[in-house]
GUSE-464770 format. One record per residue (C-alpha): residue number from 1; residue in three letters; chain; x negated, y negated, z negated. Coordinates in Angstrom, 2 decimals, padded with zeros to 5 digits, always signed. Example, Ala and Ser with C-alpha at 12.3 -4.5 7.8 and 13.67 -1.06 7.14 Angstrom:
<bamis>
BAMI   i  aa ch      c1      c2      c3
BAMI   1 ALA  A -012.30 +004.50 -007.80
BAMI   2 SER  A -013.67 +001.06 -007.14
</bamis>
This chain:
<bamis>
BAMI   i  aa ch      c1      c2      c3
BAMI   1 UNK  A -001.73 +002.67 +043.50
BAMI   2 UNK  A -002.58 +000.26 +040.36
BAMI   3 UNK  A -002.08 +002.08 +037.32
BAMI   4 UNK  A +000.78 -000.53 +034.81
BAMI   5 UNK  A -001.64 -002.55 +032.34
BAMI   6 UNK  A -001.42 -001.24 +028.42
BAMI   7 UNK  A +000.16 -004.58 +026.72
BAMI   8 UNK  A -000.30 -004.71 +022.90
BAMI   9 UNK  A +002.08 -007.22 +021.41
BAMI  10 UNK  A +001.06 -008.92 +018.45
BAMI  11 UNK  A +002.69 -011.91 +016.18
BAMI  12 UNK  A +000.91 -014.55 +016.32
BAMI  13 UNK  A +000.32 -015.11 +012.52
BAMI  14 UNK  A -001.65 -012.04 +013.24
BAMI  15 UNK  A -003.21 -013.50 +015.84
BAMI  16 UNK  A -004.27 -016.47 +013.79
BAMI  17 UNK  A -005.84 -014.48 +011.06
BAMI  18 UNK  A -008.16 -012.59 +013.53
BAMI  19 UNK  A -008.41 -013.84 +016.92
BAMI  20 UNK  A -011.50 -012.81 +017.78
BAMI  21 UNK  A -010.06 -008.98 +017.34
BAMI  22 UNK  A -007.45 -009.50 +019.92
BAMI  23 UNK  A -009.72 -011.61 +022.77
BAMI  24 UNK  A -012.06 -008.78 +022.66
BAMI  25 UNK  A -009.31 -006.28 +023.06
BAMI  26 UNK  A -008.10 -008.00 +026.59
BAMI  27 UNK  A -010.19 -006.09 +029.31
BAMI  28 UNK  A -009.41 -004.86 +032.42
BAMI  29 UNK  A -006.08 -002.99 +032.22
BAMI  30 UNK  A -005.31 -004.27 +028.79
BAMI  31 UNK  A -003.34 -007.12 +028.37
BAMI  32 UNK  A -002.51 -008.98 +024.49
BAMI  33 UNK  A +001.04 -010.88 +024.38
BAMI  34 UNK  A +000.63 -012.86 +021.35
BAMI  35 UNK  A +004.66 -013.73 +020.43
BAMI  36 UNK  A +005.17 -016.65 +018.91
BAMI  37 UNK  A +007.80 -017.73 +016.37
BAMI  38 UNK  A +009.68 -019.53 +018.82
BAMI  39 UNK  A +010.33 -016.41 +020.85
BAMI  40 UNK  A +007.78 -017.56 +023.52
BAMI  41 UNK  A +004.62 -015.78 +024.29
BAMI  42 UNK  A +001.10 -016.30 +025.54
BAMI  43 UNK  A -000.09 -013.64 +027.05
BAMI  44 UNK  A -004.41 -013.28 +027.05
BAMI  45 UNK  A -006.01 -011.35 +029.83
BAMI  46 UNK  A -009.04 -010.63 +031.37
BAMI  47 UNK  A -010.69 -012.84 +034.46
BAMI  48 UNK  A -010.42 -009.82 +036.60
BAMI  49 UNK  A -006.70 -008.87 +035.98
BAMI  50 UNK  A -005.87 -012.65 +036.30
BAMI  51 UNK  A -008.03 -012.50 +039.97
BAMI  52 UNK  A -005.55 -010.07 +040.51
BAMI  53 UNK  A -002.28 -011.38 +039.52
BAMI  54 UNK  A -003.25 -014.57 +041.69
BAMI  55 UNK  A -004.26 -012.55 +044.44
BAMI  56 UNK  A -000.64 -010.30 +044.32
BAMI  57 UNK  A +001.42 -013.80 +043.93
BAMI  58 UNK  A -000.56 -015.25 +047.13
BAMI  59 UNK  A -000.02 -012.05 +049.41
BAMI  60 UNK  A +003.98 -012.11 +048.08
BAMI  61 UNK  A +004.33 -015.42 +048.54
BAMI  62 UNK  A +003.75 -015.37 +052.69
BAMI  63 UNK  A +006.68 -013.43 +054.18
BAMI  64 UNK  A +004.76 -012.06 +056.86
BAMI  65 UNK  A +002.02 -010.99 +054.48
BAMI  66 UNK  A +004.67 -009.32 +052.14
BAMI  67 UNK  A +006.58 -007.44 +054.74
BAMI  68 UNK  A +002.80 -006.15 +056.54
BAMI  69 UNK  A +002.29 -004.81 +052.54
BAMI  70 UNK  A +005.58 -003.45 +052.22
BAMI  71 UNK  A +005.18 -001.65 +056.16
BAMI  72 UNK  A +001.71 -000.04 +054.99
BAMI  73 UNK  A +003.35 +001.18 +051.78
BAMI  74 UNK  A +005.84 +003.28 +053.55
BAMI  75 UNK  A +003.57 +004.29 +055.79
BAMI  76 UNK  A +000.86 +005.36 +053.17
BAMI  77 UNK  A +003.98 +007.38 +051.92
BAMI  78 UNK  A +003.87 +008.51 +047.84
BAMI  79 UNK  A +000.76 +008.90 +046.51
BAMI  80 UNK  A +000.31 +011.27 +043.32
BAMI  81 UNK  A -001.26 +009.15 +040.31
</bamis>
């Protein structure tokens, strides 16, 4: 099972003053939520954990697709991480 992605949050005056420092920071299981001062946030990511956010939303998105995941999940049973 996919281990939960490590999000740093960061303001985005901070993000202003050293962007570079943040983009290089968002690999593959790391995610940077830049929060901006209206209370919104942009979230940076890499390429391959956006492949895989897209891919997720298009398997959950087809009800037969979703309930085939959720049938081999119980099957699989719990799995030790």
């Amino acid at each position: 099972m996919a281990t939960e992605p490590e999000i740093m949050k960061v303001s985005s005056d901070e993000f202003d003053k050293h962007p570079e420092r943040y983009r290089v920071q968002a690999t593959p299981g790391h995610i940077v939520q830049v929060i901006e001062p209206s209370g919104g946030t942009t979230v940076i990511m890499s390429e391959q954990d956006f492949e895989g956010y897209k891919a997720t939303i298009e398997l959950l998105s087809n009800p037969h697709d979703a309930q085939a995941l959720k049938d081999a999940l119980a099957e699989a049973g719990p799995t030790a991480e």
